[in-house]
N, C-alpha and C positions, 0 to 999 in steps of 0.2 A: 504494500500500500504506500504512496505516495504523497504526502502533504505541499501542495498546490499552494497554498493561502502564505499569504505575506505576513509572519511574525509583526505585530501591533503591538504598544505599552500605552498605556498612559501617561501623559507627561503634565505639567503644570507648569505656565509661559506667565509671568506678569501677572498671578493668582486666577487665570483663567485654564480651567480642563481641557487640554488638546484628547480626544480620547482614541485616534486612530496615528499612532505615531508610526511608521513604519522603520522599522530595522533593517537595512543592507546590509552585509558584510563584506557585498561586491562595490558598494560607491567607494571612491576614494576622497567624496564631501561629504558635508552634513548642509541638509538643503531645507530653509523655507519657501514656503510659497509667499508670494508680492499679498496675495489678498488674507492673509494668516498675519503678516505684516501690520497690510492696511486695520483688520480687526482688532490684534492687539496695541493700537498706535503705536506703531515702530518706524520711524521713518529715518534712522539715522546711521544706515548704510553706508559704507562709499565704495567708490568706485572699484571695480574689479582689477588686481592687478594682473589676470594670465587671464588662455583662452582656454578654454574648455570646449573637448567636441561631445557636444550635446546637441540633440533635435532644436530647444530652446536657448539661447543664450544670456548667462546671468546678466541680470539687471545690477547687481552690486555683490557687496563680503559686508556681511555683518559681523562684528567683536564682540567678546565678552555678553553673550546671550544665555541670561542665567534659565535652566531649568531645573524643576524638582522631577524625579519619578521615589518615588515610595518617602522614604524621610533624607532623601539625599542630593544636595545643592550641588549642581552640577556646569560649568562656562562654558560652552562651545563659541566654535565660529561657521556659521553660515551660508551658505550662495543662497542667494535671495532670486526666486525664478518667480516667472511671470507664466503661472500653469491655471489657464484657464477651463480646461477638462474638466468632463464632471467624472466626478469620485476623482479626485484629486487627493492625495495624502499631503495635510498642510503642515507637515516634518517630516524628516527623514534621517536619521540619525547613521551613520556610514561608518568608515573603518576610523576616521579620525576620534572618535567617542567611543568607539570600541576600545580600543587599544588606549584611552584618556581613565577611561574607569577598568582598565584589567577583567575587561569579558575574557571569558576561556569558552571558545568554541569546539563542541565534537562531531 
């Protein structure tokens, strides 16, 4: 049997519940979406400094973007993407935050 479904947490951005947070192992960023952004009033991005070959191309790199998951405060940094799709995952947590909090993958 085969598990299809994209590993999800819940996370908590600016005291608001993200509850479909998706986990990569395969991103080499950790990515929000522009309108996850625009929701939590975030607008203070800057400019991207590399290219990244993606379908979409980042709109910015976000710093020090504190999240909680369980009782534990956590800073990432993020590519800020303009994903207008619906069912869109408005986080995505990649190997940068894996390897930040010592996940052990089997």
């Amino acid at each position: 049997m085969i598990d299809h479904h994209n590993p999800v947490i819940k996370v908590i951005v600016q005291g608001e519940e993200i509850l479909e947070c998706i986990i990569d192992g395969g991103s080499g960023v950790n990515v929000i979406s522009k309108a996850t952004c625009n929701r939590l009033g975030i607008a203070n991005w800057e400019a991207h400094p590399f290219w990244l070959r993606m379908a979409v191309q980042p709109l910015g790199l976000l710093h020090k973007l504190v999240i909680v998951i369980g009782r534990h405060m956590i800073e990432i940094s993020a590519v800020v993407l303009a994903l207008d799709a619906p069912g869109e995952y408005p986080i995505l947590l990649g190997r940068p935050w894996l390897c930040s909090v010592s996940i052990k993958q089997n």
